[in-house]
C-alpha positions as a printed NumPy array, in Angstrom:
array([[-17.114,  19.162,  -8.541],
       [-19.765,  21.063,  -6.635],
       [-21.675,  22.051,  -9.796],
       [-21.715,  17.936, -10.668],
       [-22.663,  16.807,  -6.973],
       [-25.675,  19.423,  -6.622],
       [-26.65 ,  18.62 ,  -9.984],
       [-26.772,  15.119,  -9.085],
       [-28.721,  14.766,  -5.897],
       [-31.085,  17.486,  -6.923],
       [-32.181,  14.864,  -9.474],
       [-32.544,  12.488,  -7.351],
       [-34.713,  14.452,  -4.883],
       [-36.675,  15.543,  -8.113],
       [-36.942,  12.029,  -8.909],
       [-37.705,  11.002,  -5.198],
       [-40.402,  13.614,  -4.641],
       [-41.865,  12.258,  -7.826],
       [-42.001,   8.707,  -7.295],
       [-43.174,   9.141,  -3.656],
       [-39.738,   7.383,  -2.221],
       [-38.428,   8.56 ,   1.053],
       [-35.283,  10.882,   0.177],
       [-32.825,   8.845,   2.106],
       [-33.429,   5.678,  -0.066],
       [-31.727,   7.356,  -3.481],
       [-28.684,   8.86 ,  -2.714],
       [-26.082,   8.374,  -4.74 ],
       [-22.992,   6.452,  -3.648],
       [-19.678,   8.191,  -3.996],
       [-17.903,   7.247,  -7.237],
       [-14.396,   6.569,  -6.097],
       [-11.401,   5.803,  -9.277],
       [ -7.893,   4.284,  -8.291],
       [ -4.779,   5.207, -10.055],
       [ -2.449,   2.269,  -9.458],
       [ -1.903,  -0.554,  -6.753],
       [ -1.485,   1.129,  -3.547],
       [ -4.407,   3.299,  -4.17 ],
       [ -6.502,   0.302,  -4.78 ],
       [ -5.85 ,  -1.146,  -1.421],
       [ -6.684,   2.564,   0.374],
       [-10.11 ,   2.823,  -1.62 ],
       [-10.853,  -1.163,  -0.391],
       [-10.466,  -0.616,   2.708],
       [-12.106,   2.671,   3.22 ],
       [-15.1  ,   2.969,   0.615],
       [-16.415,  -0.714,   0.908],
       [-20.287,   1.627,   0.249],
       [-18.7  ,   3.549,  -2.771],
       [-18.895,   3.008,  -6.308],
       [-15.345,   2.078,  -7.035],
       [-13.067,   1.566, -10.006],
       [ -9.955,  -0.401,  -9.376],
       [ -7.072,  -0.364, -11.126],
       [ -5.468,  -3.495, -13.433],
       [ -2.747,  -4.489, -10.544],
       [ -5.362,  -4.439,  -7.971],
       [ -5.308,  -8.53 ,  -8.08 ],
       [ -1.899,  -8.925,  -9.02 ],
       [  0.054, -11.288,  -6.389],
       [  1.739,  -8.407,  -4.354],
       [ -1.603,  -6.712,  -3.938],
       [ -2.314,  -7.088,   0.161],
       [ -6.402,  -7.335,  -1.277],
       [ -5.711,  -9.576,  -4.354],
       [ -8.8  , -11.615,  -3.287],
       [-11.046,  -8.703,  -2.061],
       [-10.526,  -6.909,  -5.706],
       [-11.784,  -9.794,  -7.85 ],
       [-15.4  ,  -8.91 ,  -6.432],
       [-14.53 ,  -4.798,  -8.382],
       [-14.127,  -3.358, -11.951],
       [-10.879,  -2.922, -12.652],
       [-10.392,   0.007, -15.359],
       [ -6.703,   1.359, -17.092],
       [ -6.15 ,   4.607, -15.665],
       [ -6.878,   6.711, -18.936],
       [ -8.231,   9.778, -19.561],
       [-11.25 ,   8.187, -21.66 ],
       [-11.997,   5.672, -18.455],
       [-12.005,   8.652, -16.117],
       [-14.3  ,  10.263, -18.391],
       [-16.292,   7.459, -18.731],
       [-16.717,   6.758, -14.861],
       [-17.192,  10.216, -13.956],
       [-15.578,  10.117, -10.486],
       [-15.862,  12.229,  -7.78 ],
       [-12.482,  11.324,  -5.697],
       [ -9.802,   9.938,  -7.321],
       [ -6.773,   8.27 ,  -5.327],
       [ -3.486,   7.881,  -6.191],
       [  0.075,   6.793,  -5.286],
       [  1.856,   7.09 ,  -8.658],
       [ -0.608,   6.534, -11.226],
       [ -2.211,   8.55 , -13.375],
       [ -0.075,  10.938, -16.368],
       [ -0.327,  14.353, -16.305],
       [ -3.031,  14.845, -19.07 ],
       [ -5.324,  12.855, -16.91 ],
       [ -4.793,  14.527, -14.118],
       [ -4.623,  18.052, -15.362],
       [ -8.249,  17.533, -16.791],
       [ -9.393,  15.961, -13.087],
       [ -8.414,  18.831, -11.532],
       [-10.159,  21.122, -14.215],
       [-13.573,  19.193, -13.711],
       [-13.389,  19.87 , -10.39 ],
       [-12.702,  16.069,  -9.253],
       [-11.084,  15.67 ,  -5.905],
       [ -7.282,  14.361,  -6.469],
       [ -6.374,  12.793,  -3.148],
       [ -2.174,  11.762,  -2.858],
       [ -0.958,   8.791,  -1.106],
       [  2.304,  10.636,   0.357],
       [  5.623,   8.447,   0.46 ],
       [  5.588,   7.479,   3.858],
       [  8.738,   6.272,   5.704],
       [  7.515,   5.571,   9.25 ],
       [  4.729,   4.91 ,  10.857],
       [  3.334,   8.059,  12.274],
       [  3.254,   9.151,   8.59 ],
       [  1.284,   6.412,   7.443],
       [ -1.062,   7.075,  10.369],
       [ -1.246,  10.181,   8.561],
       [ -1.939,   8.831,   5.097],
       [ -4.398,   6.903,   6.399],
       [ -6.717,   9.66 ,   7.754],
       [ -5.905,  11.773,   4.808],
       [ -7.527,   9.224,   2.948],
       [-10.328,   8.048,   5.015],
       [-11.35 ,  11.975,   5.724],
       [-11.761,  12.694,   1.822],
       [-13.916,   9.451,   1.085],
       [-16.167,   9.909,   4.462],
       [-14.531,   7.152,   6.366],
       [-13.106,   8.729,   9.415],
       [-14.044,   6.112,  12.143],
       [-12.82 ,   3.058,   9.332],
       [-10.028,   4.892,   8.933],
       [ -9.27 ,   4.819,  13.063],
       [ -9.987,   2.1  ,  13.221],
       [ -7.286,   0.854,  10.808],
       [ -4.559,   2.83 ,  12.883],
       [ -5.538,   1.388,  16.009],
       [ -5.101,  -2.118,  14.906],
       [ -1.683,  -1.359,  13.004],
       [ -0.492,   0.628,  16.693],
       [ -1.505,  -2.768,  18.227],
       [  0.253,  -5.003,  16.231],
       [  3.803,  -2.672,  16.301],
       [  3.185,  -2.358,  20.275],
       [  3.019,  -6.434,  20.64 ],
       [  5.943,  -6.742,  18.057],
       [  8.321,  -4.474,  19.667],
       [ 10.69 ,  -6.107,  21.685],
       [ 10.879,  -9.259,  18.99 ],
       [ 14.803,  -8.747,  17.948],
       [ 16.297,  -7.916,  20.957],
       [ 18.58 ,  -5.426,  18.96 ],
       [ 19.948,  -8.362,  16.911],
       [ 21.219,  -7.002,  13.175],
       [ 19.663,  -7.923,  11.013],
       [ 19.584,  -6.952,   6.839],
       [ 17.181,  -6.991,   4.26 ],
       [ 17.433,  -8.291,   0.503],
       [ 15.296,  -8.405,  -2.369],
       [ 15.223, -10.646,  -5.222],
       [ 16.698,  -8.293,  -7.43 ],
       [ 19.761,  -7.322,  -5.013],
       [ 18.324,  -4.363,  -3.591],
       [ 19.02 ,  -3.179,   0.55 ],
       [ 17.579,  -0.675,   2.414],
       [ 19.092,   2.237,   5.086],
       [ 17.935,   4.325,   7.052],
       [ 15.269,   6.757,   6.161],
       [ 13.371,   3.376,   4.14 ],
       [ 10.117,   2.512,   5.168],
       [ 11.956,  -1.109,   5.375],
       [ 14.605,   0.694,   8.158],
       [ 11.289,   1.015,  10.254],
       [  9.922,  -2.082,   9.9  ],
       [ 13.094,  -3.546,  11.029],
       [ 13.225,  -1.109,  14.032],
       [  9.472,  -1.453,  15.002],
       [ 10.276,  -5.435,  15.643],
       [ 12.862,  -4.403,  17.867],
       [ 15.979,  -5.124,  15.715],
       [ 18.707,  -3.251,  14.342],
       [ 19.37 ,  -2.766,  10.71 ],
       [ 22.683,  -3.933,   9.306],
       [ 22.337,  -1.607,   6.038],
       [ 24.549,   1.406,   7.268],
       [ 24.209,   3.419,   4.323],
       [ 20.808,   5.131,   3.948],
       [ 18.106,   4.724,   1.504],
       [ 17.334,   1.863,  -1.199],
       [ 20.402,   0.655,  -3.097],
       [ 22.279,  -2.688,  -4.469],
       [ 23.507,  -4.915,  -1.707],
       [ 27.167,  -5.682,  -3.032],
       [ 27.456,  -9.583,  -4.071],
       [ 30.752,  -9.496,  -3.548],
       [ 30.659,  -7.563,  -0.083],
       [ 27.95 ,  -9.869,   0.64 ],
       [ 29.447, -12.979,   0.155],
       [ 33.147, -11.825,   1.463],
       [ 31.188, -10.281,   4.998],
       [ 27.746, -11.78 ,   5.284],
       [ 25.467, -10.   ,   7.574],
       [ 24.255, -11.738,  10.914],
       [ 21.032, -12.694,   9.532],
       [ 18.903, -11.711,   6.176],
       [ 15.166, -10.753,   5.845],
       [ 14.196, -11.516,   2.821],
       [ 11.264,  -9.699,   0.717],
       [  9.573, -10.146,  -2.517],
       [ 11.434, -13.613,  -3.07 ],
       [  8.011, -15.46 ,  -3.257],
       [  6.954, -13.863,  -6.363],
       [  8.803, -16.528,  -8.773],
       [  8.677, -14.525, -11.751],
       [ 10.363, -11.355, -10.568],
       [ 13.51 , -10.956, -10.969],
       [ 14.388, -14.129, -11.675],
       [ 18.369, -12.979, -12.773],
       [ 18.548, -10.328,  -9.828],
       [ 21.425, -10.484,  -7.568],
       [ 19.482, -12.035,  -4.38 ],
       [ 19.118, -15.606,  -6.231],
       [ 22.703, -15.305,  -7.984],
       [ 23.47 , -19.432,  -7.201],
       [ 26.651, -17.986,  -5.041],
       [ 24.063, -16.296,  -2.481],
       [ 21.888, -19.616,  -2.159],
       [ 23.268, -21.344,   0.922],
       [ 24.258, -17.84 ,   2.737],
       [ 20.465, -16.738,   2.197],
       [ 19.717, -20.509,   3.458],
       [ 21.562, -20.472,   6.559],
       [ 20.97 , -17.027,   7.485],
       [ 17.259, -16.31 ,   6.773],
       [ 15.288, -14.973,   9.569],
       [ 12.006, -14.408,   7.516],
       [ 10.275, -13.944,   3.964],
       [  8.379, -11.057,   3.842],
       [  5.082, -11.452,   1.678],
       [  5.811,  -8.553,  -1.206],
       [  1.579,  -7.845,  -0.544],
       [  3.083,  -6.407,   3.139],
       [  6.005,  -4.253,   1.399],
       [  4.501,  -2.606,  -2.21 ],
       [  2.521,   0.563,  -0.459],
       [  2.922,   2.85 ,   2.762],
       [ -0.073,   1.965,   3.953],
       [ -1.766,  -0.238,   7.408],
       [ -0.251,  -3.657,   6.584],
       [  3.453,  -2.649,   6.937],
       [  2.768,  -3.535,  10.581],
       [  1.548,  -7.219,   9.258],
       [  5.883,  -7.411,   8.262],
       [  6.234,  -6.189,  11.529],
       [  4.364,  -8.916,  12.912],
       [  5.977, -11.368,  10.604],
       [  9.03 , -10.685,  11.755],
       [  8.69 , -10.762,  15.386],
       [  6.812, -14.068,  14.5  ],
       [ 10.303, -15.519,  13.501],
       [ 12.102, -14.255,  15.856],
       [ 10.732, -16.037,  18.148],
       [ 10.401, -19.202,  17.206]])
């Protein structure tokens, strides 16, 4: 990667110094590829300057920047598109096979992980990860300081109520859940006792209903349309004991806008 960089601005000081244009004027923007969804949303927010390559999901409805990525290329996140694009940071969550990323690494490109966060402090720490490798430090504190601020005003919201959280597809989450913190952070207490993601029980549900539900990724109409949270049997429970619908864009990545759920949340709690 340092062979390609030096190779590239000595050109353009060659070309500069030829042309008579002040050296500043043609320097190269960072070339900046996303592997998958969350990375997209990372690389939008902290490389607005770069030259950037979005992934295919990066407009999809649960994308927090589905409107922002419209304005980027979106590329598949091949081998031959990496090639192609010649990047010199790549981001990732997920994406990305291992032939792909086994010839980044050999070329020298900078591979920069999007850990699983699960609180948080550990997105906070995601977040300057991130922002440090594409030259966005002050973006990037920027970006905790305004998710810090939103948890500190949402804090108290729940008074310690239970509440417990549902998918469309019959999923729940414990503790040790990025959802578990969300639930904490607006001041309530989460009814899932067992930890980690796993089904919610129809049955249990329906013979012991929680105090109150959040719900999350129900707006998306056309997932998981025969999952266990719209079973017909569910319907009035989830209608008489829905605090809030969490937009999936808040809930697909570890990232900033988990605090937006927050703040949704402690929205309808207190009204």
């Amino acid at each position: 990667m340092k062979y390609k960089l030096g190779y590239r601005l000595i050109s353009s000081m060659v070309l500069a110094v030829g042309c008579g244009v002040p050296l500043a004027a043609t320097a190269e923007p960072l070339r900046v590829m996303a592997l998958d969804q969350c990375a997209d949303q990372y690389v939008m927010a902290l490389a607005p300057n770069a030259e950037v390559r979005l992934s295919p999901r990066a407009d999809d409805p649960d994308s927090y920047f589905a409107d922002r990525a419209k304005h980027y290329r979106m590329i598949r996140p091949t081998l031959e598109a990496a090639v192609a694009f010649r990047p010199d940071v790549v981001v990732r969550y997920w994406g990305g096979d291992q032939r792909l990323l086994q010839r980044l690494e050999r070329d020298g490109v900078k591979i920069v992980n999007i850990d699983d966060a699960t609180d948080f402090p550990k997105i906070a720490q995601n977040i300057r990860q991130i922002s440090a490798s594409l030259d966005a430090k002050d973006e990037g504190e920027a970006l905790i300081a305004d998710m810090n601020a939103t948890l500190k005003r949402s804090q108290s919201a729940g008074r310690g109520r239970e509440a417990t959280y549902i998918t469309a597809s019959g999923f729940t989450a414990g503790s040790g859940t990025l959802i578990d913190s969300i639930l904490t952070a607006a001041g309530f207490r989460n009814g899932t006792k067992k930890p980690g993601y796993q089904p919610i029980g129809l049955e249990a549900v329906v013979m012991s209903p929680p105090f109150m539900f959040v719900r999350g990724f129900f707006e998306l109409m056309t997932a998981d349309w025969r999952g266990v949270g719209r079973h017909p049997v569910l319907k009035p429970l989830l209608e008489e004991k829905t605090l809030a619908d969490l937009p999936a864009s808040t809930l697909s990545c570890p990232a900033w806008f988990a605090g937006d759920a927050v703040a949704a949340l402690a929205e309808s709690a207190a009204q």
